[in-house]
C-alpha positions as MATLAB code, in Angstrom:
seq = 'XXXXXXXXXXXXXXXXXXXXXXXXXXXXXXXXXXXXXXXXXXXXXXXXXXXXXXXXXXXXXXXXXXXXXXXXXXXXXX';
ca = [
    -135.952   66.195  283.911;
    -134.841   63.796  280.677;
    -135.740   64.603  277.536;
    -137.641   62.597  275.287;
    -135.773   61.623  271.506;
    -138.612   63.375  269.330;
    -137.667   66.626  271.476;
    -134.314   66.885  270.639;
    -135.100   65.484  266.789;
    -137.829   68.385  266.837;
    -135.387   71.355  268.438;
    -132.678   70.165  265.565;
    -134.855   70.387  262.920;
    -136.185   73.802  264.277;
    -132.739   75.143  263.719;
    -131.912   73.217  260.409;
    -135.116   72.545  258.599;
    -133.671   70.377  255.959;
    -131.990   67.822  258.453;
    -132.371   64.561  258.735;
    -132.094   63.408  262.339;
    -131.389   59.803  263.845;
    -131.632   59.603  267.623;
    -131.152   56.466  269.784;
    -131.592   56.116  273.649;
    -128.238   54.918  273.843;
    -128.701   53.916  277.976;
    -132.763   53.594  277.768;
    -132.633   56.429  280.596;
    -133.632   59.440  278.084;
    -130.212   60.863  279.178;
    -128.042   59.376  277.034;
    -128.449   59.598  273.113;
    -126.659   59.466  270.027;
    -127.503   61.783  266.952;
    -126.702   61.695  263.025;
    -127.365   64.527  262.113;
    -127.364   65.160  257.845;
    -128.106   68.595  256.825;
    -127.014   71.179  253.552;
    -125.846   73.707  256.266;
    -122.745   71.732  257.308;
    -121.052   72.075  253.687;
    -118.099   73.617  254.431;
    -117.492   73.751  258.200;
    -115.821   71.983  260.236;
    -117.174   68.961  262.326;
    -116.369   71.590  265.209;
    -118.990   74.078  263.542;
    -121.045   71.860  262.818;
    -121.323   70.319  266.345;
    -121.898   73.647  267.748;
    -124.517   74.011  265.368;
    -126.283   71.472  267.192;
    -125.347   72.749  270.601;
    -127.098   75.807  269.348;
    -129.991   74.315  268.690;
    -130.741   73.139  271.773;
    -131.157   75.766  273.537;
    -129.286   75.250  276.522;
    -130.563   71.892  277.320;
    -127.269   69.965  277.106;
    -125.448   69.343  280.407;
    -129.091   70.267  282.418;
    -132.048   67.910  280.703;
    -129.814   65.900  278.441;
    -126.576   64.739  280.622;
    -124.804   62.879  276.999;
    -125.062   63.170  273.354;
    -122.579   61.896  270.980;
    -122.991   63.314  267.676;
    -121.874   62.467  264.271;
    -122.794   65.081  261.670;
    -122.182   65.550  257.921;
    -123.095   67.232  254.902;
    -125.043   65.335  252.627;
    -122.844   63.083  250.754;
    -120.190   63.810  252.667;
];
């Protein structure tokens, strides 16, 4: 089952309050999205880090009910 943008958006700022989330359907299937992700929590780690951040805060959905997400994350004013 896909999941719907506000889900993800809402799981993400669940995990990191102060974010500020973008998502875009990038394939209009709900399986394929793209996420900016700004957020105080990234200072000082690594885009690696920070990705897994967002891994983490999805619970486990990525690779079951969301197949693709490509992810740029920062800092703010990074």
């Amino acid at each position: 089952m896909a999941m719907q943008a506000h889900e993800i958006e809402s799981l993400i700022k669940d995990a990191l309050p102060d974010a500020q989330v973008t998502i875009d359907d990038l394939a209009g299937d709900g399986d394929h999205y793209a996420a900016r992700v700004v957020s105080a929590s990234f200072k000082g780690r690594s885009r690696v880090q920070q990705h897994q951040m967002i891994y983490d805060a999805l619970r486990g959905r990525m690779g079951d009910s969301l197949h693709a997400l490509a992810l740029q994350t920062s800092a703010p004013d990074d």
